[in-house]
MITIKE-466968 format. One record per residue (C-alpha): residue in three letters; x, y, z. Coordinates in steps of 0.5 Angstrom, whole numbers. Example, Ala and Ser with C-alpha at 12.3 -4.5 7.8 and 13.67 -1.06 7.14 Angstrom:
<recs>
(rec "ALA",(25,-9,16));
(rec "SER",(27,-2,14));
</recs>
This chain:
<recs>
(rec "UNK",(14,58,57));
(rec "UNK",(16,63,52));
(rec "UNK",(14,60,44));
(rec "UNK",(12,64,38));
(rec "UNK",(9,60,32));
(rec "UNK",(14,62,26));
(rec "UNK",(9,64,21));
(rec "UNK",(14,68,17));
(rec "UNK",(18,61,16));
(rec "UNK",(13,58,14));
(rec "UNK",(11,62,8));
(rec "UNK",(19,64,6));
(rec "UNK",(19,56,6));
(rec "UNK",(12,55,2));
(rec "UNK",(14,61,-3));
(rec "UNK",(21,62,-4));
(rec "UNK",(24,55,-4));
(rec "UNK",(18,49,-5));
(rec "UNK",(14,53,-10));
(rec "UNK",(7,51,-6));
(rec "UNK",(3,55,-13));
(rec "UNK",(5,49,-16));
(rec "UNK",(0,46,-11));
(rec "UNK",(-5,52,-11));
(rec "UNK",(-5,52,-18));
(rec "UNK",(-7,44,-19));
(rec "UNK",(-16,44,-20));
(rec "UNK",(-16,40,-14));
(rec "UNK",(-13,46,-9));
(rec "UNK",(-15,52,-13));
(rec "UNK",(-17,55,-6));
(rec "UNK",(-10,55,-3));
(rec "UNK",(-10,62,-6));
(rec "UNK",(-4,65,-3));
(rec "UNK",(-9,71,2));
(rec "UNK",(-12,64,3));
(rec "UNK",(-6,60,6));
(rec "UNK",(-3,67,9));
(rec "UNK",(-9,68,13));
(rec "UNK",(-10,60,15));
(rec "UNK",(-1,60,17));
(rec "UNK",(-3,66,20));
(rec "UNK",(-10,64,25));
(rec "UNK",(-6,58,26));
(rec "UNK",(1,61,29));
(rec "UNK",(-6,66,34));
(rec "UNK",(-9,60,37));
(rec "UNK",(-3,56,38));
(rec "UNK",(1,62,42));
(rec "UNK",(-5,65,46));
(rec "UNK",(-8,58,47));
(rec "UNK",(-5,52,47));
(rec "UNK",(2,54,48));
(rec "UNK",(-1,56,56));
(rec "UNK",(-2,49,57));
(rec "UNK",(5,45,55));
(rec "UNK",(7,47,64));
(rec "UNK",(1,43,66));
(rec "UNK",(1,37,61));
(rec "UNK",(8,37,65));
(rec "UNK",(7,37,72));
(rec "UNK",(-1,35,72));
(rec "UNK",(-1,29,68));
(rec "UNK",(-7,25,66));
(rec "UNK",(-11,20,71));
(rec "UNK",(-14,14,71));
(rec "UNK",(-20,15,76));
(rec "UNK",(-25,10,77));
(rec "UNK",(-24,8,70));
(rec "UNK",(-24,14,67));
(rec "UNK",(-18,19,64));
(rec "UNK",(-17,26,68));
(rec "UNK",(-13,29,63));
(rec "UNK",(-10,35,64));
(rec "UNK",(-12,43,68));
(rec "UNK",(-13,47,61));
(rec "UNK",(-13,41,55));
(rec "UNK",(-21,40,54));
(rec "UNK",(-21,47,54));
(rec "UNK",(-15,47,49));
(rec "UNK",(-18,42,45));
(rec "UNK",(-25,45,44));
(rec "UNK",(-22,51,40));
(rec "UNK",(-18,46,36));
(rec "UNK",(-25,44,35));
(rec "UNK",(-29,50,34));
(rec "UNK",(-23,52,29));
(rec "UNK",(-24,47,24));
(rec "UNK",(-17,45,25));
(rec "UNK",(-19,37,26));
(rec "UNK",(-22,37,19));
(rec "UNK",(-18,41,15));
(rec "UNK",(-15,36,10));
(rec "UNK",(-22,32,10));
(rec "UNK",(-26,31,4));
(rec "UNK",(-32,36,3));
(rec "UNK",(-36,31,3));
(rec "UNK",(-36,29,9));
(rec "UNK",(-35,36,14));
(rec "UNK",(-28,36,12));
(rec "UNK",(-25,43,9));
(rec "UNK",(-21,40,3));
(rec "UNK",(-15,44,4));
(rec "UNK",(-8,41,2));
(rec "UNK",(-5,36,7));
(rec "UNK",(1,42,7));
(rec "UNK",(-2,46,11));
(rec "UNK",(-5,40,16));
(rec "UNK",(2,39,17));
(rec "UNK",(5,48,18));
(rec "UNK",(-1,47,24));
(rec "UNK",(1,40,27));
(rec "UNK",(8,43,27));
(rec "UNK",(6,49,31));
(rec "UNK",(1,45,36));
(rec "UNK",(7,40,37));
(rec "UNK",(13,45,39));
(rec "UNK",(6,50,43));
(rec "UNK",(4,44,47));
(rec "UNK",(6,36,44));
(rec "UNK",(1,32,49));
(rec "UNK",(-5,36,47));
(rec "UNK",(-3,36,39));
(rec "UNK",(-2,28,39));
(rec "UNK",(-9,27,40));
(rec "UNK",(-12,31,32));
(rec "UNK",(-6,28,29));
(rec "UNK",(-9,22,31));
(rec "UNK",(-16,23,29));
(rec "UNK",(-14,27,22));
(rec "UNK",(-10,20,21));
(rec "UNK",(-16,16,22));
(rec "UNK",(-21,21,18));
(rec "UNK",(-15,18,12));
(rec "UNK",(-16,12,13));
(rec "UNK",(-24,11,13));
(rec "UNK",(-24,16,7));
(rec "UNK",(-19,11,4));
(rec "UNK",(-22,4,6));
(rec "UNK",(-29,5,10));
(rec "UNK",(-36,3,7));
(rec "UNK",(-41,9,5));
(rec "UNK",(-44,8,11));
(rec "UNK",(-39,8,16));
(rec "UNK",(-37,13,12));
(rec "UNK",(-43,17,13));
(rec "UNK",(-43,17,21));
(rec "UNK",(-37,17,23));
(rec "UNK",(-32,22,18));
(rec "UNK",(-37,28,20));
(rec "UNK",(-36,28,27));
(rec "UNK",(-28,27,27));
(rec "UNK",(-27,31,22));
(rec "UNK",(-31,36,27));
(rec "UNK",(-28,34,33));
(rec "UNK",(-34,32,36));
(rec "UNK",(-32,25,36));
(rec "UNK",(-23,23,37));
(rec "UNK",(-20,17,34));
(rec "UNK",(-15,13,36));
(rec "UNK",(-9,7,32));
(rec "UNK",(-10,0,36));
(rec "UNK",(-3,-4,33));
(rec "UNK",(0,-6,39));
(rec "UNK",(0,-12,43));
(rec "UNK",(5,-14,49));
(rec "UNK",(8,-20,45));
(rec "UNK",(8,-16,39));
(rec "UNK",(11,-9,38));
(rec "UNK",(14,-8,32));
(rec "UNK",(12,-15,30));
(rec "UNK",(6,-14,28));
(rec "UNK",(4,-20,25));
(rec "UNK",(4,-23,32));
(rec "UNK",(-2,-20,35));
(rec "UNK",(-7,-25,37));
(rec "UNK",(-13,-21,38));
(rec "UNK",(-19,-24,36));
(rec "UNK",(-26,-22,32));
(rec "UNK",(-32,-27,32));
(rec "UNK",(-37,-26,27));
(rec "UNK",(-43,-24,31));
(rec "UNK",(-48,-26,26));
(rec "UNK",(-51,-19,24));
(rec "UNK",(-45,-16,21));
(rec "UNK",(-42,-14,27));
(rec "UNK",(-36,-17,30));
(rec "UNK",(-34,-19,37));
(rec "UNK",(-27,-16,38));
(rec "UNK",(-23,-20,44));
(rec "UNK",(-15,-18,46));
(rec "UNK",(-11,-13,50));
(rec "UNK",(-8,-7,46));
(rec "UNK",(-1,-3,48));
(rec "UNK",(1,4,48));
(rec "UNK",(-5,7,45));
(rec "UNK",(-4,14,46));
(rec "UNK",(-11,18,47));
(rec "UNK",(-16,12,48));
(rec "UNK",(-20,15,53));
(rec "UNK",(-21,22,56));
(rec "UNK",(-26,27,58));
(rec "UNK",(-27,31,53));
(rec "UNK",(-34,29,52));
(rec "UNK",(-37,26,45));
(rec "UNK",(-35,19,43));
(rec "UNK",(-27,15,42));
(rec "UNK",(-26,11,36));
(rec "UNK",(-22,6,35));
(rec "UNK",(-19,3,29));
(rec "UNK",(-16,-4,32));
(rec "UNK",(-13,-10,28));
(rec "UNK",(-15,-16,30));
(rec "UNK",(-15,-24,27));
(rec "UNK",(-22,-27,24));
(rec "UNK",(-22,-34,25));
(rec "UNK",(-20,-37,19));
(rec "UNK",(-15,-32,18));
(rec "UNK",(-7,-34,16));
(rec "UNK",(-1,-33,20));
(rec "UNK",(3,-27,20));
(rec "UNK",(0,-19,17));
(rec "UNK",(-4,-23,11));
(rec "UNK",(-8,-26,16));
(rec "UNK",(-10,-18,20));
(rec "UNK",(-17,-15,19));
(rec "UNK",(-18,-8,21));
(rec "UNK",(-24,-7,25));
(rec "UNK",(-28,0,28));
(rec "UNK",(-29,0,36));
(rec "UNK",(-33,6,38));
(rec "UNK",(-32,7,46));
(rec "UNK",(-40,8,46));
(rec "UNK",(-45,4,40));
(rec "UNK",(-49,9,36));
(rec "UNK",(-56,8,36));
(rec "UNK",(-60,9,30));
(rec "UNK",(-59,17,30));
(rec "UNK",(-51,16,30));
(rec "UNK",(-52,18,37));
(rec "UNK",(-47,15,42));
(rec "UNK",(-51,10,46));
(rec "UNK",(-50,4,50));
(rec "UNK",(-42,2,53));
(rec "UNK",(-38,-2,49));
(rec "UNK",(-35,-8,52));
(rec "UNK",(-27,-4,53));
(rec "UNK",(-24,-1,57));
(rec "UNK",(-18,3,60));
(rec "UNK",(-14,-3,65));
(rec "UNK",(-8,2,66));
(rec "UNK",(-4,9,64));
(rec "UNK",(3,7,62));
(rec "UNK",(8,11,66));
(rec "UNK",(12,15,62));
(rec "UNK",(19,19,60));
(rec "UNK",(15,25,58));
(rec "UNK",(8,27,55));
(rec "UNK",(5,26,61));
(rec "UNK",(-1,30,59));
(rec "UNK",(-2,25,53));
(rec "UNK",(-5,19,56));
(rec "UNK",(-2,12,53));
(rec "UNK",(-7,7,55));
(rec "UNK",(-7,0,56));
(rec "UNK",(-14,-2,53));
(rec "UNK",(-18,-9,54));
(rec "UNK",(-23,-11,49));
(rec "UNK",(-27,-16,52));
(rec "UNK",(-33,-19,47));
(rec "UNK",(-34,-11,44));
(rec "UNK",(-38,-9,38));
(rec "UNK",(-34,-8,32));
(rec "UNK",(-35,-6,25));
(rec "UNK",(-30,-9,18));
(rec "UNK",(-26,-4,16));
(rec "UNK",(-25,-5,9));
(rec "UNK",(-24,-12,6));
(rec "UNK",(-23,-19,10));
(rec "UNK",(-15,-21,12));
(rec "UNK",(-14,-13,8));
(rec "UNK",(-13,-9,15));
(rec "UNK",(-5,-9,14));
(rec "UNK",(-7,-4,8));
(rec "UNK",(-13,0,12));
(rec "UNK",(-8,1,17));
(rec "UNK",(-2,2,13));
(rec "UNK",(-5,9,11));
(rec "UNK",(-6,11,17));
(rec "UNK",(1,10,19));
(rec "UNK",(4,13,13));
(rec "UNK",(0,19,14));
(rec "UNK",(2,19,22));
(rec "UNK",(9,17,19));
(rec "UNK",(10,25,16));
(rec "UNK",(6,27,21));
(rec "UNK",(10,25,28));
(rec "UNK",(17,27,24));
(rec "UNK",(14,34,23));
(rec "UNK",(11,33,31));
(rec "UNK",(19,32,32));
(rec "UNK",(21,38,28));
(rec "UNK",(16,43,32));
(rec "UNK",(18,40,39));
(rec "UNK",(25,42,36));
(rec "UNK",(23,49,34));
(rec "UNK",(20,50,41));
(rec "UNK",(26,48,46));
(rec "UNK",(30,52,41));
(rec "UNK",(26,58,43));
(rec "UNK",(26,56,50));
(rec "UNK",(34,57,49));
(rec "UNK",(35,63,46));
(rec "UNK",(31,66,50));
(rec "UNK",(35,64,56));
(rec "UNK",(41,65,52));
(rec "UNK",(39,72,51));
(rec "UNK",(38,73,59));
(rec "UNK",(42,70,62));
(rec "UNK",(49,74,64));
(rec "UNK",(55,70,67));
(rec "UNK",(62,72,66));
(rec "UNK",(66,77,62));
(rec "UNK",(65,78,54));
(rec "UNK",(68,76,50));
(rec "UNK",(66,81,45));
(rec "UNK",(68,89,45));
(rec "UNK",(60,90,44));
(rec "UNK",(57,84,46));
(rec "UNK",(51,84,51));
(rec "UNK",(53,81,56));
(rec "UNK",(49,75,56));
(rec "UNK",(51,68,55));
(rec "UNK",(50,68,47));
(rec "UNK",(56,72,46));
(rec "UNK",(61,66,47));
(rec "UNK",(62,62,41));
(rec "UNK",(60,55,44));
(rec "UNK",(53,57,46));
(rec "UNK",(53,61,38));
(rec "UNK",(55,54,35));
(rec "UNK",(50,50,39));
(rec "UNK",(44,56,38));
(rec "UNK",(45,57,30));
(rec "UNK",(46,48,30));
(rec "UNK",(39,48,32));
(rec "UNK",(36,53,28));
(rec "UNK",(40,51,22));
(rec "UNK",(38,43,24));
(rec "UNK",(30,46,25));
(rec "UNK",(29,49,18));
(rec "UNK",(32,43,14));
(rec "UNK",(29,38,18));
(rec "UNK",(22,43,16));
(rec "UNK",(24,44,8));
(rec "UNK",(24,36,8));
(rec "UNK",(18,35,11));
(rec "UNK",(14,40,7));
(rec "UNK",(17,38,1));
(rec "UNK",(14,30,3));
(rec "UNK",(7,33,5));
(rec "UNK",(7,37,-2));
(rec "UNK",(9,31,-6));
(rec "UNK",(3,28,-2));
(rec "UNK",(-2,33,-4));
(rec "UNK",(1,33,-12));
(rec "UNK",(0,26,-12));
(rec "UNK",(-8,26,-10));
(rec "UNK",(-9,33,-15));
(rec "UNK",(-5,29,-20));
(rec "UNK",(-4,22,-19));
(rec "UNK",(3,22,-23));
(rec "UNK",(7,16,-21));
(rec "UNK",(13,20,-20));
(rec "UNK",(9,25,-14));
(rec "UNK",(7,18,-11));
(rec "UNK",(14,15,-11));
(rec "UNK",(17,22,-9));
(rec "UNK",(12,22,-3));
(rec "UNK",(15,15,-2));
(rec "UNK",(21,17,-2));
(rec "UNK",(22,23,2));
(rec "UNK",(16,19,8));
(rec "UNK",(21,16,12));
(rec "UNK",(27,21,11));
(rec "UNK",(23,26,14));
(rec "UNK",(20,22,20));
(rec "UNK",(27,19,21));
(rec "UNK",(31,26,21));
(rec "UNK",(25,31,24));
(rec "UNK",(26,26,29));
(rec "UNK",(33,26,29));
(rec "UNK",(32,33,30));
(rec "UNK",(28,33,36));
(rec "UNK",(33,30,40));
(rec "UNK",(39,34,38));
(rec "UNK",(36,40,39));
(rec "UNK",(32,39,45));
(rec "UNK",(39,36,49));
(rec "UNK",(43,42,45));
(rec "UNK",(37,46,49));
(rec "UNK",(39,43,56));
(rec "UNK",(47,45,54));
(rec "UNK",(44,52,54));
(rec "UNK",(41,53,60));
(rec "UNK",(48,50,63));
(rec "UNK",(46,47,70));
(rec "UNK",(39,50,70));
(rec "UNK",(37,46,65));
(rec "UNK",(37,40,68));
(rec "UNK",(33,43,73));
(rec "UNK",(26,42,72));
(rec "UNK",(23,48,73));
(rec "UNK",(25,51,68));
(rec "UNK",(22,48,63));
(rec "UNK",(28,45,57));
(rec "UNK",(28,38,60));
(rec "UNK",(21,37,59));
(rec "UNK",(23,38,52));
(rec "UNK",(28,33,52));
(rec "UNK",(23,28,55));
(rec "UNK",(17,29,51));
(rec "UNK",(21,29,44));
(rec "UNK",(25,22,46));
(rec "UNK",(19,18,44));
(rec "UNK",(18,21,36));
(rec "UNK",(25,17,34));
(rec "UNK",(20,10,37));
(rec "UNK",(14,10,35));
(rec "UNK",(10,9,28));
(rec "UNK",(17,5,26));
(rec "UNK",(23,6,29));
(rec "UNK",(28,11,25));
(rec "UNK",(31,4,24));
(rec "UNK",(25,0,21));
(rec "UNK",(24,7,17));
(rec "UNK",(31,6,14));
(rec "UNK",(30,-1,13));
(rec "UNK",(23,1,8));
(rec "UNK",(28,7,5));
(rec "UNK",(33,2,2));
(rec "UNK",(28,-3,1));
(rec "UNK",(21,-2,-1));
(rec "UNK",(22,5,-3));
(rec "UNK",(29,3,-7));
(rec "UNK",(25,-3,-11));
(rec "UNK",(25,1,-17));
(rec "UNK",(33,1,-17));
(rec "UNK",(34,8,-14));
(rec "UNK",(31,12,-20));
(rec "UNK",(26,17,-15));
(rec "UNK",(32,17,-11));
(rec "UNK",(37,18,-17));
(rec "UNK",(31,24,-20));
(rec "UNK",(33,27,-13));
(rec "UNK",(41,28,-14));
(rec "UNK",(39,31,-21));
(rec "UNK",(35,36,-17));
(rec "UNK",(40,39,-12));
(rec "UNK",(46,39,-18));
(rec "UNK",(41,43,-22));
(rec "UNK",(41,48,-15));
(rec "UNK",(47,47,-15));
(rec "UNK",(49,49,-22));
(rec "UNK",(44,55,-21));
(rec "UNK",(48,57,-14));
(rec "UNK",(55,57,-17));
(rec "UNK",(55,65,-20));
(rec "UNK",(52,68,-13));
(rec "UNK",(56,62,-9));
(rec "UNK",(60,57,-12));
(rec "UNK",(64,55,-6));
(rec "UNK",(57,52,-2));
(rec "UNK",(55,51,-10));
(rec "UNK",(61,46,-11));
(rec "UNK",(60,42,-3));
(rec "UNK",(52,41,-5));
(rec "UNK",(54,39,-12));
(rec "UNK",(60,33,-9));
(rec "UNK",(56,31,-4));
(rec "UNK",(50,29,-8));
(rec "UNK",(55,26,-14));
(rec "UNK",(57,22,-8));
(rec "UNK",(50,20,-6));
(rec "UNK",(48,18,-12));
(rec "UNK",(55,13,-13));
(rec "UNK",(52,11,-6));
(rec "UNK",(45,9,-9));
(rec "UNK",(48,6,-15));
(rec "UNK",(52,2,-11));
(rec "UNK",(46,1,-5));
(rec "UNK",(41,-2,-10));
(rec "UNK",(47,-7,-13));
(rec "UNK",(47,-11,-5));
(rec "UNK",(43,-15,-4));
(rec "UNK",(38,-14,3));
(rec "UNK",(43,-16,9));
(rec "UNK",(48,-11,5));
(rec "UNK",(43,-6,4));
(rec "UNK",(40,-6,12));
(rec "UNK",(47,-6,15));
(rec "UNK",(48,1,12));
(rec "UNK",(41,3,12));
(rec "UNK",(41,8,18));
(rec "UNK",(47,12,16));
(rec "UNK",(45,13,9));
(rec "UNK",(38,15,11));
(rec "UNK",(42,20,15));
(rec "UNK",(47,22,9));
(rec "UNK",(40,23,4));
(rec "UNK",(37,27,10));
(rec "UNK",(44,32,11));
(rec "UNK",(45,32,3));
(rec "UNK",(38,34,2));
(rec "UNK",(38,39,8));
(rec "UNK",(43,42,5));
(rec "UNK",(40,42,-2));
(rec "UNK",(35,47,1));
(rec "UNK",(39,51,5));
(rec "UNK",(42,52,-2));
(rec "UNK",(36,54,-4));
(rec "UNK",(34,59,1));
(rec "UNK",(39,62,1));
(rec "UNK",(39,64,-8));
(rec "UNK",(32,66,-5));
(rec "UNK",(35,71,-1));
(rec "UNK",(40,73,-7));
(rec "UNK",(45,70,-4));
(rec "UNK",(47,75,2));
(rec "UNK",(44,76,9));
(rec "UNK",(42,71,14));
(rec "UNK",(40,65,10));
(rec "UNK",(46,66,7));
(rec "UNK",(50,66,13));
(rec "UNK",(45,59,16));
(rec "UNK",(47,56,10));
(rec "UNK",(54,57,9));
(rec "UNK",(53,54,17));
(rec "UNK",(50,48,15));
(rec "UNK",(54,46,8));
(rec "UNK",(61,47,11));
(rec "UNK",(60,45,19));
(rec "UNK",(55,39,18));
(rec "UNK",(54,37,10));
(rec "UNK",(62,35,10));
(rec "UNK",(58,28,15));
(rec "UNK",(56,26,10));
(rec "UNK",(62,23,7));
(rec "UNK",(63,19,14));
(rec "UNK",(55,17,13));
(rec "UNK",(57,14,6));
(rec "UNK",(63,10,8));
(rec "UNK",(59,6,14));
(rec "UNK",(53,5,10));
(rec "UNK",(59,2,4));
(rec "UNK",(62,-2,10));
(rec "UNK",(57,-8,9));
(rec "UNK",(54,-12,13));
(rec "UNK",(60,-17,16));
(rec "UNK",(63,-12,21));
(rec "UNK",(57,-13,25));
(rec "UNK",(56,-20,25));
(rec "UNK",(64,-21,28));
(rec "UNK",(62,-20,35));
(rec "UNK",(59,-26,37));
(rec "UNK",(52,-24,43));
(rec "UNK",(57,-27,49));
(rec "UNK",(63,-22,46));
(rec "UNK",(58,-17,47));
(rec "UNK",(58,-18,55));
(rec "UNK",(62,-14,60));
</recs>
């Protein structure tokens, strides 16, 4: 399946629209030199062409198993993760102190984007491990830290996120698993887990669990949840992984797509566990790694999109059928102005979801250099944006793939569907897109809209900028952010019912004037003329003006939908 990591984009994105020498010129990542970053894009696009995308087939066709209790996985995958390992791609936004590289979380996520449109199955498992190296940096003891952030930050040990229950989905506060003190520090951990992606394999070394779980006196509800480590294999006194734990994999959930990711249903049964943070504090523990796997599942969104785009344009560029309709078309496919508007949609779709993205991980990585209260609330902002819209993404682009290919692509040999399937999963997990939009017009806009209304200042700024060089797209990014901000206003003056009935179409409407903001941008960068011009002005006049339907539903409250009793809604 043909795939090229877009190097050259993601330096114009880094150089020419986010400014990432701001970042580069903080005390904290002053070795995110450009020859630096260039070299590290650069190494990363090599492994993720030669090695891993060569995999994305067989993740498909030749899924994980469950085999006498162990996880097969897939033809090529522990080889993949070797290298993956071996390249130090696991740690490199760790802390120094304990194996990691230091680098800027930016760059984590240029190498989650690739590895996600090479091969998403395979790629899932670093992302988890890099979120729990987060989460131990954050809340861990010295001495857990000592043992374990070594070898996940080398890839000797993976991790694994423990959330979900089968009475308990996005309600995480019914969970019922258990943990007893045993007397010795440690912490007999009881209960059945869901949907836990990469809890086992036979890559070798050791699988850390991350589970949440209630003490004994613990309250009703997330005030009660303690986080707990559960390794597959106790350490012995040298960190060496020893006896079995008392867990293991009960079944492999059959899935839609990501078949070479295997999603198991864990079982604890009296294992051994070690506190995580403080006593009823594992709602906090866990929240940083969440937030982390947040970003991080919208930029695996993006990647996917990326790779069923390529997939596509190959295909149109090849596939020849009927007569042009240009005087010196190619005779294939892409010369019909349906297949041109599917592609360029896709592409123009693809690099603001990404530009989103990027700019959240950069306010991430200015907010741990310089501990500004605004980098914090603009990472905070952006979070749920850039999950919801990468995601969203993926399942625009990847079923525009399938419209390519016409016929073929529902044919599963050609590959495009496995797009389709591997991506539906992204708009579900780490919080649905709706609870993600719930966040956005609730925590996230308890300061009153003002990071959101800072936002609105930057795009007319753009704007401003723009209208020499382009003033028709200048004044369509100018409006369209007015109306945001009237939309902000008007959100933050509701109370929470009115703000959760809009929530979702006004986190698309955030998505698409803020894509268009970057579009803008792009193409100043490009002053003002050739191909970004041209992917801009697709952007602004085709999909910018939904943003005014978005605000009008977001405006149309909450009794529309409370009209229709649940027995009107029957066939």
């Amino acid at each position: 399946m043909p795939y090229a990591a877009p190097a050259r984009e993601f330096r114009f994105l880094l150089d020419e629209v986010l400014g990432f020498d701001a970042v580069a010129a903080t005390e904290r990542f002053g070795e995110a030199t450009p020859e630096t970053v260039n070299a590290i894009i650069a190494e990363a696009a090599k492994l993720n062409d030669d090695v891993i995308a060569p995999l994305q087939r067989a993740g498909d066709t030749r899924g994980a198993r469950l085999e006498n209790g162990v996880v097969r996985t897939s033809p090529g995958f522990a080889e993949g993760y070797r290298a993956i390992a071996e390249g130090g791609w696991i740690g490199m936004a760790g802390d120094p102190e304990h194996g990691g590289m230091g680098l800027p979380f930016t760059l984590n996520a240029v190498f989650n984007d690739m590895i996600s449109g090479a091969a998403l199955a395979l790629g899932l498992n670093p992302l988890l491990t890099q979120g729990q190296i987060e989460a131990l940096e954050t809340h861990a003891s010295d001495e857990m830290k000592a043992l374990y952030l070594p070898r996940l930050n080398s890839g000797e040990w993976t991790g694994t996120m423990n959330l979900t229950e089968p009475q308990a989905g996005s309600d995480v506060g019914a969970l019922s698993t258990k943990a007893v003190p045993n007397g010795d520090g440690t912490y007999a951990i009881t209960g059945q887990k869901i949907y836990i992606s990469w809890g086992d394999h036979d890559f070798g070394g050791n699988i850390c669990h991350l589970v949440l779980a209630r003490l004994p006196d613990a309250a009703p509800g997330t005030r009660g949840i303690s986080l707990f480590m559960v390794p597959k294999l106790i350490p012995d006194a040298a960190g060496e992984p020893g006896e079995r734990n008392a867990l293991r994999v009960v079944s492999l959930e059959h899935k839609t797509g990501l078949h070479g990711s295997p999603t198991c249903v864990m079982a604890y049964e009296g294992a051994t566990g070690w506190l995580v943070g403080q006593e009823h504090g594992g709602m906090a523990a866990m929240f940083t790694m969440m937030n982390n796997a947040r970003l991080q599942v919208g930029v695996q969104g993006i990647g996917v999109a990326e790779g069923a785009y390529q997939h596509a344009l190959a295909y149109a560029l090849e596939r020849k059928q009927g007569r042009s309709p240009l005087p010196d078309g190619t005779g294939s496919i892409i010369d019909f102005a349906d297949v041109r508007r599917m592609l360029i949609e896709a592409k123009a779709e693809i690099f603001a979801a990404r530009a989103i993205a990027l700019a959240c991980a950069m306010a991430i990585d200015m907010e741990k250099a310089t501990g500004a209260a605004e980098w914090t609330a603009r990472a905070a902002l952006l979070t749920p944006i850039a999950k919801s819209y990468g995601t969203d993404t993926a399942q625009k682009v990847t079923y525009l793939g399938v419209q390519v290919h016409g016929g073929m692509g529902y044919i599963e040999e050609t590959g495009a569907a496995q797009y389709a399937r591997d991506a539906r999963v992204l708009t579900i997990y780490e919080g649905t897109n709706g609870i993600q939009a719930i966040d956005l017009v609730g925590r996230k806009m308890m300061d009153g809209g003002e990071a959101a209304m800072r936002l609105c200042d930057e795009i007319e700024a753009e704007a401003e900028a723009a209208r020499g060089a382009m003033p028709d797209l200048a004044e369509a990014v100018w409006g369209a952010a007015e109306s945001l901000r009237e939309c902000v206003e008007w959100l933050a003056a509701q109370d929470m019912q009115e703000r959760f009935a809009g929530a979702v179409p006004f986190q698309s409407a955030f998505a698409r004037v803020l894509g268009a903001f970057y579009h803008l941008r792009a193409a100043r960068a490009a002053g003002g003329a050739g191909p970004r011009r041209a992917l801009a002005a697709f952007y602004i006049e085709r999909l910018l003006p939904e943003h005014a339907a978005l605000i009008a539903q977001t405006r149309a409250g909450a009794a529309g939908l409370y009209a229709l009793e649940p027995e009107d809604l029957a066939s």
